[in-house]
C-alpha positions, 0 to 999 in steps of 0.5 A: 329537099325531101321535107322540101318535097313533103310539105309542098305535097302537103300544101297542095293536097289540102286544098283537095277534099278528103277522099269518099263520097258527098252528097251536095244537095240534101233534097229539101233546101239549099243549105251549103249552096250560094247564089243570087237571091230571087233566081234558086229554091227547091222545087220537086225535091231538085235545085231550081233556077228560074229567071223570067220577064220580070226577073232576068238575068242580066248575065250568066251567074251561078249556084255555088257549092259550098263544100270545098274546091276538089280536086280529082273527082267523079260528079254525077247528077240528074239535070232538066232544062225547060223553056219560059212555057214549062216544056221543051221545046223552046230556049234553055241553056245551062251547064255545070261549073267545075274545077272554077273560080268565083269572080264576082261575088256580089252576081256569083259570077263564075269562071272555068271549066263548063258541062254544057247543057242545052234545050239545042241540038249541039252543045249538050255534053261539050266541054265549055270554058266560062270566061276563058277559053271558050269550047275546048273539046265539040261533042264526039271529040276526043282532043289534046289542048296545047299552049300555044304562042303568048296571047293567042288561043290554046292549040287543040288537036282532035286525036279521037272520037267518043260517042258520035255527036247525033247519038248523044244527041238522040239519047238526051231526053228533051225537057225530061230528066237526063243523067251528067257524069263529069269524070276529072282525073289530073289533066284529063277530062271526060263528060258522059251523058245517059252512059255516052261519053261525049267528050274526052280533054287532056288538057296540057296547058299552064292555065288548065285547073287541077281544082276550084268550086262547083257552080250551077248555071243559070244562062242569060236570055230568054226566060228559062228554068234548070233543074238538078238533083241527085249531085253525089261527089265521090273524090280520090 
C-alpha cells in the first residue's frame, strides 16, 4: 500500500513543473507560444492580439503556452486592452487562461479557469470559467464553490469580501498598462489587480482543476487588441 501511495504521488506530481521561476515570454517573438496564425505577434516588446474587420474572430481563441501544465503557482503579468481606435475608451475584452484544457486545436479553443479582463467597468479581476461554469466568484467576493445536485450549477456561497469592486475598479488604468497577479494554491484561488485582491475562490468541487495550460485571449466581437508582457511563473 505505501509504494501504492508513493508511485501515485509520483504519477501526479509529474504532471506539475519543476519548482522556480519562469519567464514565459522572451520579449522579442513567440517562441514557446501557439495559437492562430494572423491574430498574435510582438509588438512594443509585448504579446499582441489583434482582430480587426477584415480579420475577426469568429469565436473566443487563445495563445497557448507551451511550457507545461502547473500545477500550483504564482503568475504575474503586465496586460493592456485597447478599442479597434487605438484608446480606451471603446470595446475590448480578454482574460487569462489557467489550470485549462485545449479543446480545439485547429482554432485553439480553450477551456477553464479565466482572469478576466475588460475595457468595462465590471469584470476585470473576476473569476471566469471558459466553457464550463461561467462566473464563479464577482469582483469583491470572497466565495466557497460546492457540488451541487447532478446536472445543475455548483452552489457558490459568498463567505467574505476582498477589495470592494468600485476600488479595483478605480485603480485599473484604462487602456494603460495594469499589473495581473493570479495566485493558485490547491483549491484556492486569488486573482489581484495593481496590489487589490479582487476575488478570492475555494473551489471544492470534483470538476474544480488542480492543473492545465496557460492561455492568452483574444475575445470574439468588435475589433480589439490585447497586450501582455512581463508573464513570469514561479511554481512550488
Amino acid at each position: 500500500m505505501k509504494l501504492l501511495l508513493t508511485l501515485t504521488l509520483l504519477v501526479a506530481s509529474s504532471a506539475c513543473l519543476q519548482a522556480g521561476e519562469t519567464q514565459l515570454f522572451n520579449g522579442k517573438d513567440l517562441t514557446g507560444w501557439k495559437g492562430v496564425d494572423g491574430f498574435w505577434s510582438v509588438k512594443d516588446g509585448a504579446i499582441t492580439g489583434t482582430t480587426t474587420p477584415d480579420n475577426p474572430a469568429k469565436k473566443n481563441t487563445f495563445l497557448v503556452w507551451q511550457g507545461g501544465k502547473p500545477c500550483d503557482f504564482v503568475l504575474t503579468f503586465k496586460y493592456r486592452l485597447l478599442d479597434a481606435n487605438g484608446e480606451g475608451k471603446g470595446y475590448a475584452n480578454s482574460g487569462v487562461q489557467y489550470r485549462s484544457k485545449v479543446l480545439d486545436e485547429s482554432y485553439w479553443v480553450v477551456g477553464g479557469y479565466q482572469a478576466d479582463m475588460e475595457l468595462g467597468k465590471n469584470y476585470s479581476g473576476i473569476l471566469y470559467e471558459e466553457k464550463g461554469r461561467g462566473i464563479l466568484a464577482k469582483r469583491g467576493q470572497k466565495v466557497t464553490v460546492e457540488d451541487n445536485e447532478k446536472g445543475k450549477k455548483p452552489k457558490i456561497t459568498v463567505v467574505g469580501e476582498t477589495t470592494p469592486s468600485a476600488d479595483v475598479q478605480a485603480g485599473i488604468e484604462q487602456g494603460g498598462w495594469n499589473e495581473y497577479k493570479i495566485v493558485a494554491k490547491g483549491n484556492v484561488l486569488e486573482h489581484w489587480i495593481n496590489g487589490k485582491l479582487s476575488v478570492h475562490v475555494t473551489d471544492n468541487t470534483e470538476v474544480g482543476a488542480k492543473e492545465g495550460v496557460i492561455g492568452l485571449q483574444l475575445h470574439q466581437g468588435k475589433p480589439m487588441t490585447a497586450q501582455f508582457k512581463e508573464l513570469v511563473l514561479t511554481t512550488e
